[in-house]
C-alpha positions as CSV (number, residue, x, y, z in Angstrom):
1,X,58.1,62.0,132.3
2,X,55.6,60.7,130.1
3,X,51.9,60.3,131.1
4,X,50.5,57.2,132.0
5,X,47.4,56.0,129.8
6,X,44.6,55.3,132.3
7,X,41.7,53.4,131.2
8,X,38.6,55.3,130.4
9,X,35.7,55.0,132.4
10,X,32.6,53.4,130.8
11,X,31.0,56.7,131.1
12,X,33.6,58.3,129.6
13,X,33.3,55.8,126.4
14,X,30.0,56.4,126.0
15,X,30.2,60.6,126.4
16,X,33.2,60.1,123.5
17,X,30.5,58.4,121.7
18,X,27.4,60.0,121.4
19,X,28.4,62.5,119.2
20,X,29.0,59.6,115.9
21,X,25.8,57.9,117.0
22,X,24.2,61.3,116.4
23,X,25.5,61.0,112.9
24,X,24.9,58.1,111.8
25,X,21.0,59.0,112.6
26,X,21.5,61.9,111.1
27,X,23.2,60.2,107.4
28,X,19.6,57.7,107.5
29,X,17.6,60.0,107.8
30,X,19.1,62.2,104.7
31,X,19.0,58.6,102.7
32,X,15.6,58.0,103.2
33,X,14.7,61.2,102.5
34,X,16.6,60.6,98.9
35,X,15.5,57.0,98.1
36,X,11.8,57.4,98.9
37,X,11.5,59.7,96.0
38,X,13.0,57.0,93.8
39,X,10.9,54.1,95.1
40,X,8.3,56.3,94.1
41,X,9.2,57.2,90.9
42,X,10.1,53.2,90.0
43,X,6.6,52.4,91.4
44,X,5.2,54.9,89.0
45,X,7.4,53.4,86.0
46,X,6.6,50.1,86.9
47,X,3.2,51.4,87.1
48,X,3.2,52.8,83.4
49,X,5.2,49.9,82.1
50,X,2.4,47.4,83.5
51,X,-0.2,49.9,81.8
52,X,1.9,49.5,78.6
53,X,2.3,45.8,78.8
54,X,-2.0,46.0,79.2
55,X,-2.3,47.8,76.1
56,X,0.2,46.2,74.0
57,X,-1.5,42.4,74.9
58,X,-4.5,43.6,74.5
59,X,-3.8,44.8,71.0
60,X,-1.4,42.0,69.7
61,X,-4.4,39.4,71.5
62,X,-7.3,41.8,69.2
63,X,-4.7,41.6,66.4
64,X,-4.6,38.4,66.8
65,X,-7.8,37.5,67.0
66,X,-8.7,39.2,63.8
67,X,-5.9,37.6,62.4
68,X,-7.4,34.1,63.6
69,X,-10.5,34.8,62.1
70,X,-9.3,36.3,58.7
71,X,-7.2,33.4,58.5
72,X,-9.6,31.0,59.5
73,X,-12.1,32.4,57.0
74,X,-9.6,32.2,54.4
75,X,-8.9,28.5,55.3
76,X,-12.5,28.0,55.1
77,X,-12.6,29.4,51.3
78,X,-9.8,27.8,50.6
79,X,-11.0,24.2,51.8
80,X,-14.2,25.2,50.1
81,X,-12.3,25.7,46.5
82,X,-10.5,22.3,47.1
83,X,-13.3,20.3,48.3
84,X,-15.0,21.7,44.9
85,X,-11.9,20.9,42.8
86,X,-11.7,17.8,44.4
87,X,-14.8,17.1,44.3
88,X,-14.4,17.9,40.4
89,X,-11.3,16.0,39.8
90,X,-12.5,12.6,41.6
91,X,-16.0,13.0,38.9
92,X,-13.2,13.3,36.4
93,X,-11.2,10.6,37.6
94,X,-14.4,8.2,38.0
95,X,-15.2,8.7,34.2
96,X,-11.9,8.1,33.4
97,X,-11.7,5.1,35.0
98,X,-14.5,4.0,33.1
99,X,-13.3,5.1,29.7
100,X,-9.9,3.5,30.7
101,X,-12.1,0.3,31.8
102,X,-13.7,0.2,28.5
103,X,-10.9,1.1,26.6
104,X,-9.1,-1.8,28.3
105,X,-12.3,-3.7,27.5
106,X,-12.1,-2.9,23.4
107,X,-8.5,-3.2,23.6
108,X,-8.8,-7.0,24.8
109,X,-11.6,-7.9,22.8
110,X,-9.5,-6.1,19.6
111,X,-6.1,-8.4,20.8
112,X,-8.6,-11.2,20.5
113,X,-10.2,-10.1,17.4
114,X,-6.0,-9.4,15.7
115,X,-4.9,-13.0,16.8
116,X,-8.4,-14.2,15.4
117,X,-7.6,-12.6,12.2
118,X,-3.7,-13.2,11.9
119,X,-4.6,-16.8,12.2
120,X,-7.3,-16.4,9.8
121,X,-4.3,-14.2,7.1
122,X,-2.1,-17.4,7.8
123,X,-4.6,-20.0,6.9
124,X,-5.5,-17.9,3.5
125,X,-2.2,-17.1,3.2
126,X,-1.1,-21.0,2.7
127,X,-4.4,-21.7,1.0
128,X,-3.3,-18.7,-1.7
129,X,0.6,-20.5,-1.8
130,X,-1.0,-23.3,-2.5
131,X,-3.7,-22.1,-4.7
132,X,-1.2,-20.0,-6.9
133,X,1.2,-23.3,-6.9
134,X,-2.0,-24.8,-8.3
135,X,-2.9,-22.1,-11.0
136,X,0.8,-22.2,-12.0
137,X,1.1,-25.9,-12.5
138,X,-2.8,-25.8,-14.6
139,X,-0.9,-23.1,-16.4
140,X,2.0,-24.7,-17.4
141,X,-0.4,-27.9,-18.3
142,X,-2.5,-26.1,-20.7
143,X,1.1,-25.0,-22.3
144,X,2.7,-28.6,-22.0
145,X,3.1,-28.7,-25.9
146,X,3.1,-25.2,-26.6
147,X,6.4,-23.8,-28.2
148,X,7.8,-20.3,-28.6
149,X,9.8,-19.0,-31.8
150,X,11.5,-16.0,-31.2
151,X,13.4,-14.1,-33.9
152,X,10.8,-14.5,-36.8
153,X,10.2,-11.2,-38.4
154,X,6.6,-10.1,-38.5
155,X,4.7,-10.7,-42.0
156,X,6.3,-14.0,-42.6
157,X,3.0,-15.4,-42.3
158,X,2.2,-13.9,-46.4
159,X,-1.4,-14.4,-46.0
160,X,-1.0,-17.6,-45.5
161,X,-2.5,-19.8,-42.5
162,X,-0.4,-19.6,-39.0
163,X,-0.9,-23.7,-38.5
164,X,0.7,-23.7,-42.2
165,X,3.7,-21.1,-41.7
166,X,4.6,-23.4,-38.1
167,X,4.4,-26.5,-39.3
168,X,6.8,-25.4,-42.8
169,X,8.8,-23.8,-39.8
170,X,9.3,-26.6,-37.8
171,X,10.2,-29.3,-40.2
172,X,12.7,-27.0,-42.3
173,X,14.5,-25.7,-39.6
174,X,15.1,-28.7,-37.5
175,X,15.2,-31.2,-40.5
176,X,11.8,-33.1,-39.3
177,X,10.6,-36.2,-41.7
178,X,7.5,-34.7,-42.3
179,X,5.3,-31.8,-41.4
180,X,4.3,-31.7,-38.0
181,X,0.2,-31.8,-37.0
182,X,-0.4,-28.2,-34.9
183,X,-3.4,-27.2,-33.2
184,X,-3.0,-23.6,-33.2
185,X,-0.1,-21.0,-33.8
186,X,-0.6,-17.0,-33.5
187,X,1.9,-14.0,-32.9
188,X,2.1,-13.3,-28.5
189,X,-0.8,-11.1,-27.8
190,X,0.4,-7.6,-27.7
191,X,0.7,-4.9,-30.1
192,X,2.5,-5.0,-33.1
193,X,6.3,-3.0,-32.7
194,X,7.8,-0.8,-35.0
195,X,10.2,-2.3,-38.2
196,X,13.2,-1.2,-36.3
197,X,12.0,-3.3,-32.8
198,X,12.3,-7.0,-31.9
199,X,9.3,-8.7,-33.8
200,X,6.4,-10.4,-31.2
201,X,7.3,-14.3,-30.3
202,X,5.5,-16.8,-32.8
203,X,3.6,-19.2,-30.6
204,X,3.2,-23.0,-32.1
205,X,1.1,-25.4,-30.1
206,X,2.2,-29.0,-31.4
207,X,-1.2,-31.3,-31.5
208,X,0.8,-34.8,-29.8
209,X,2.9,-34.9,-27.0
210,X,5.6,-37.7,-28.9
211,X,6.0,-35.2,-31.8
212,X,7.0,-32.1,-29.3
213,X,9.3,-33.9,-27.3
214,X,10.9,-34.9,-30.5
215,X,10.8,-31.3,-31.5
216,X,12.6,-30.2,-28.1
217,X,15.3,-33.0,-28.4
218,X,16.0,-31.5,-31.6
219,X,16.4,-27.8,-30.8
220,X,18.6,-29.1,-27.7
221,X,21.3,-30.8,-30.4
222,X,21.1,-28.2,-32.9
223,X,23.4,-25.3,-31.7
224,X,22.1,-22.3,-34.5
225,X,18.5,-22.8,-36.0
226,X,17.3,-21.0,-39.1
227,X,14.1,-20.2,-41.2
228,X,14.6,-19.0,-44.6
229,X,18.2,-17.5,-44.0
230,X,17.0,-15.6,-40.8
231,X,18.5,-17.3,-37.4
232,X,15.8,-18.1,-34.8
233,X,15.2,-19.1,-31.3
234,X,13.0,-22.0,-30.6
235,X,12.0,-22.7,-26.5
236,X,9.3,-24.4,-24.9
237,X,6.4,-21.6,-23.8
238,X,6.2,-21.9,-20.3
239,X,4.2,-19.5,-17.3
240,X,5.8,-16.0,-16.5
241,X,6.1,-17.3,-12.9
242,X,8.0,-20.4,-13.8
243,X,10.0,-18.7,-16.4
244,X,11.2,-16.1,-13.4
245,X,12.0,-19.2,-11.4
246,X,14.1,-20.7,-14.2
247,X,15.5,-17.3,-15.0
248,X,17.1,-16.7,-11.4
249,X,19.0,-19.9,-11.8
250,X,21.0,-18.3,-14.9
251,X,24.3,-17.1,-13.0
252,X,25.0,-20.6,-11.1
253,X,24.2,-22.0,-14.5
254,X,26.9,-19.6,-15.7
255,X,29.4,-20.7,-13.6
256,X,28.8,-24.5,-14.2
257,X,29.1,-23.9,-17.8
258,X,32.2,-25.9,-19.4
259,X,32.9,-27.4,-15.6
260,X,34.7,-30.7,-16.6
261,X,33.4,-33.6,-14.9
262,X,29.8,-31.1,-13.9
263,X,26.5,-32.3,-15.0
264,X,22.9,-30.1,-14.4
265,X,20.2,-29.4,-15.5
266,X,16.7,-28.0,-14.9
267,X,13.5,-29.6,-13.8
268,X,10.1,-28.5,-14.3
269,X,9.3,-26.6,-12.8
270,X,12.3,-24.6,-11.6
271,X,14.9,-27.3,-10.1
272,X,18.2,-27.5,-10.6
273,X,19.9,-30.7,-10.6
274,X,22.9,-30.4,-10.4
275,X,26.0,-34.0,-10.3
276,X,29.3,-34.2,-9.8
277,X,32.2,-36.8,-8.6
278,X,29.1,-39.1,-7.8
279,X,27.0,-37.0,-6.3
280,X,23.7,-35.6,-7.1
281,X,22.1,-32.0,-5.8
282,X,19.0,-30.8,-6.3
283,X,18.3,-27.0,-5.7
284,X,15.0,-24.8,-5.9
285,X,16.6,-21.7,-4.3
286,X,19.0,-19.6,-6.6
287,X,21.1,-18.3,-3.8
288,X,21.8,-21.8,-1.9
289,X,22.7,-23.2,-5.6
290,X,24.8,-20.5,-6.2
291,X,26.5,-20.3,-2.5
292,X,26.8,-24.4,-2.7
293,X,28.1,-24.0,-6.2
294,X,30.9,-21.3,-5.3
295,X,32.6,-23.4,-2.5
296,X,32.3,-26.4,-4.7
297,X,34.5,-24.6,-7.0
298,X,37.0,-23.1,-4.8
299,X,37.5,-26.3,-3.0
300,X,37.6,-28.1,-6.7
301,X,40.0,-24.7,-7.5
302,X,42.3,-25.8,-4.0
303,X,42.7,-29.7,-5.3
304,X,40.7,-30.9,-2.1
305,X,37.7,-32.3,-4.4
């Protein structure tokens, strides 16, 4: 038959137990014998570590501090050398300033001194237009009645007086009644050209104003004019500046030539009058003439004049 389990006795219990408390004392006492060698040997590490960390700040903070001090000695140079340059740059700046201040200064009082003077080139320049107006208009005074022969060969004169040979001139080659009265005839003042170059303009001045105009009326009807079988050119003697004037007016002259129903003319000095289907122009600029003259023509050309 099978036993019967009785229950164990406290006594008992504790009997079966006492030999596993026994070694359980036993196992803590080998561990502490094998960790406090460890502890030890941390606490030593740690130890040497915290020695280590000593020395290492102290030698980054020594380091450092030299570090500090190099750098702040080199800050200290280097604030020296800018305050210097600075110090250099605002004397240069200052002088500057007072050569730009001056130079502003001349350059104002020069602006005033220019407007001062272009006024002053204006006013002189109308007082020259008018002045050289002036001198033209004496000039072509003193050479009202003067007259200009062109074509006469040189040494047609034969010794004799130049009054003489212009006044024989005059009345044979425009058929005059009589022989005209001349202050003073002489070849243009310039050297004398070779046989084989146009011979130097004979210039005539007549003595009365009636007789010249008389004189001019008659070269204006007479188409060819001759002297002794040689074919001459006989115009009145006017300035260089007013025969340029007179001159510029020759290609709208040109193209009035032979214009039925066209009159024009020229004015002293240099005007051009100019009349047609009633109506009268007068022009002192060559290229207005010429531009009015054009249209007048191509509307005249179109039937719508």
């Amino acid at each position: 038959m099978p036993r019967k389990n009785t229950p164990k006795s406290d006594a008992a219990e504790a009997e079966e137990g006492a030999p596993e408390a026994t070694d359980s004392s036993n196992n803590a006492n080998d561990t502490s014998s094998h960790i406090e060698p460890v502890l030890g040997a941390i606490a030593s590490l740690r130890a040497d570590l915290e020695g280590f960390k000593a020395a290492i700040c102290q030698t980054i903070e020594a380091k450092t501090a030299a570090a500090t001090a190099e750098l702040r000695r080199d800050l200290a140079d280097l604030k020296t050398e800018n305050d210097a340059a600075l110090a250099s740059l605002r004397t240069k700046m200052e002088v500057n300033a007072q050569s730009i201040k001056e130079l502003a200064d001349a350059t104002s009082t020069s602006s005033d001194t220019v407007r001062g003077l272009e006024r002053v080139v204006e006013t002189l320049q109308e007082q020259v237009s008018t002045l050289t107006e002036k001198c033209i208009d004496l000039e072509g005074r003193s050479k009202r009645q003067n007259l200009r022969v062109a074509g006469l060969r040189e040494g047609k004169e034969d010794g004799r007086d130049g009054r003489e040979l212009a006044a024989l001139l005059l009345k044979e080659a425009l058929d005059l009644d009589e022989l005209p009265l001349i202050d003073r005839a002489h070849r243009a003042l310039r050297r004398r050209q070779g046989d084989d170059e146009p011979p130097r303009h004979f210039i005539i001045r007549v003595h009365y104003s009636h007789t010249f105009e008389k004189i001019m009326k008659k070269v204006i009807s007479t188409r060819e004019i001759s002297f002794q079988g040689q074919k001459i050119h006989i115009f009145r003697d006017l300035p260089q500046e007013v025969a340029k004037r007179r001159v510029a007016f020759t290609t709208v002259r040109k193209l009035l030539r032979d214009k039925p129903g066209v009159r024009y003319g020229l004015l002293y000095p240099a005007k051009l009058r100019l009349s047609h289907d009633g109506t009268e122009k007068f022009f002192t600029d060559p290229d207005e003439a010429r531009r009015y003259v054009v249209r007048y023509l191509e509307e005249a050309g179109s039937g719508r004049m």
